[in-house]
N, C-alpha and C positions, 0 to 999 in steps of 0.2 A: 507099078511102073513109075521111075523119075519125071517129073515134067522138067522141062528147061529150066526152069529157076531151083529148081530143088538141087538140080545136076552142078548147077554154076556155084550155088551158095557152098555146097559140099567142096567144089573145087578149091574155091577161091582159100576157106578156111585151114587147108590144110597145104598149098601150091608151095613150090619150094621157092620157084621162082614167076615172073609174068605168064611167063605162055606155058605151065607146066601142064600136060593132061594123063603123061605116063610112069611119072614116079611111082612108087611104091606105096606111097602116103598118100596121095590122090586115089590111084587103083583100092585100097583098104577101104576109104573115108566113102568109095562111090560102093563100094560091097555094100558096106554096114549100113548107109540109105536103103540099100536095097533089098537087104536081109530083114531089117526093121519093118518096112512094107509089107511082104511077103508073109514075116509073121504073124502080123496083124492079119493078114488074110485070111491064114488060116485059122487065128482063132474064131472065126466066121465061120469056115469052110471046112470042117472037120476032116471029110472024107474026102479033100483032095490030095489025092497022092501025086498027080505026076508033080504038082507044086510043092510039094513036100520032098520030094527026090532033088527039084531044082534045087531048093533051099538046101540041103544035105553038101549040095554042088556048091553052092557060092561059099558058106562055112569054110568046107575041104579050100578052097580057092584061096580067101582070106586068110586061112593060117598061115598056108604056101608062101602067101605076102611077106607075111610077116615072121616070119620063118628067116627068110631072105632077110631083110630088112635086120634082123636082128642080129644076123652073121655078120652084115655090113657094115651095121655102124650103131651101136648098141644106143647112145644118145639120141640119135632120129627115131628110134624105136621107142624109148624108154616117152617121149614126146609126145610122139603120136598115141600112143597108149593110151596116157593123160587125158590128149586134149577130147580124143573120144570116147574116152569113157569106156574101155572094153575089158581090164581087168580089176577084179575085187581091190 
């Protein structure tokens, strides 16, 4: 789970603008916090599956993002990709 600062840091890094909390690149940047989490968890927690389903869940979610995001404006996409590091 995000703590507060973990939440804000992720925000702030990727915010389009001040008060952003719903963009696309925010919603991505607070996945991939939370996906990184999770995985770590499980590689603890071998046999948990419904956290394993979740994690299946945020992935499917996060492409959705960026999916959209990429249809939209292919330079915020190409950006964000970048700054966080999520393709080869």
């Amino acid at each position: 789970m995000l703590t507060k600062q973990k939440k804000k840091k992720a925000i702030t890094e990727v915010a389009v603008h001040a008060t952003d909390t719903g963009s696309p690149e925010v919603q991505v940047a607070l996945l991939s916090k939370k996906i990184d989490e999770l995985a770590s968890h499980l590689k603890k927690h071998l046999k948990d599956k419904h956290s394993r389903r979740g994690l299946l869940q945020m992935v499917a979610d996060r492409r959705t993002h960026l999916k959209y995001l990429e249809g939209k404006d292919k330079k915020r996409y190409s950006a964000l990709v970048k700054k966080l590091g999520l393709k080869k």
